[in-house]
Phi, psi and omega in degrees: 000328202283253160005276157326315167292333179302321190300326179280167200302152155339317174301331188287340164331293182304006141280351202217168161274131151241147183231121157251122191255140183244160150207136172090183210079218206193126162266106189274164165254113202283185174244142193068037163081034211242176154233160181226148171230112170291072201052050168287124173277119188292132196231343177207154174219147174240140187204111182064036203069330204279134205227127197247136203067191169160222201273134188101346178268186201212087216249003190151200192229162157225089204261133160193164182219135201235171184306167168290140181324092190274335179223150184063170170260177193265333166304292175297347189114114140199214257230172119217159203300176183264169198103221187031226232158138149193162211224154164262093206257129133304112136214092165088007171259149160060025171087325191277175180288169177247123177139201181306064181276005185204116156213143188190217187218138179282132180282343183222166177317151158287130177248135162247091187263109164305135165210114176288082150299101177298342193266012226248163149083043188057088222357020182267340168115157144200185175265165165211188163180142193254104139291150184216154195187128151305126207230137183201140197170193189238129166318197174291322209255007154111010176287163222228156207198121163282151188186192177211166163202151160211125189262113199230134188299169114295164159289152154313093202298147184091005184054052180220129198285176181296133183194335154244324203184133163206160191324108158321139174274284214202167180168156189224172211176111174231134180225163180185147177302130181270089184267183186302287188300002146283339190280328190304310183326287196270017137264013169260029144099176198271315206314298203313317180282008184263316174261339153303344153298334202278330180294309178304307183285346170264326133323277164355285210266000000 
């Protein structure tokens, strides 16, 4: 069932929601103050509920480079410009294409959300931390697309906040053709989608 839906053309994407799930790689610290994220493996794709991979396979990659900082810091949590890029890698497995499935730009400032946890590293604490972004780009097939994301951290080895680079956890990455009622969505702001992600990651594992 999975398969077959993958099997149709691309273009029908662009009627629908797609969720792509990522885990692992790394989040770096870039030149001009930007962050990047390096070869996270794309482990599932859902498309109209139907959901193909999932935990442990390895179906692509998921990369993105986001604007330069404007606010706040990269230990503590702030802001970065909208813009850079990010892409969706297929490859060729499990139905999906080998190549692009997704690319695009953050359409809006970035949140780089800090979370201190005094109990964490057997009580010595430590940080972690959740990006989240508005995504607007095309599919493979040049269609055109609205979305989100959110990338959720390991800590930071050492109790020590973020400063060159730290471990990807987990992270969900959704588009979908922007009708109205896709717009209202992604104008009630990321929390609501920070937590239905979250939600999403936990079904998964």
């Amino acid at each position: 069932m999975a398969l077959l839906a993958l099997a149709l053309p691309l273009a029908a994407w662009a009627d629908s929601t797609s969720i792509f799930s990522d885990y692992g790689g790394k989040i770096t610290l870039g030149a001009g103050n930007t962050l990047w994220l390096s070869n996270s493996t794309l482990d599932s794709f859902t498309l109209d509920g139907v959901t193909t991979g999932g935990k442990g396979f390895n179906l692509g990659s998921v990369n993105f480079t986001t604007g330069g900082l404007i606010s706040g810091s990269m230990g503590g949590g702030g802001v970065f410009a909208s813009g850079g890029s990010f892409t969706v890698m297929g490859n060729g497995t499990n139905g999906l294409a080998n190549g692009v499935l997704f690319s695009g730009t953050f359409s809006n400032p970035v949140d780089w959300i800090a979370t201190w946890n005094p109990a964490g590293d057997g009580g010595k604490g430590n940080w972690t931390y959740v990006l989240t972004g508005a995504l607007s780009g095309t599919l493979s097939d040049g269609s055109p697309v609205s979305g989100a994301t959110a990338q959720f951290t390991f800590d930071v080895p050492g109790s020590k906040p973020f400063s060159k680079s730290v471990r990807l956890s987990s992270g969900v990455t959704t588009v979908t053709v922007p009708e109205p009622g896709t717009l209202a969505l992604f104008g009630t702001g990321m929390v609501g989608l920070v937590g239905l992600m979250r939600r999403a990651l936990k079904t998964k594992t």
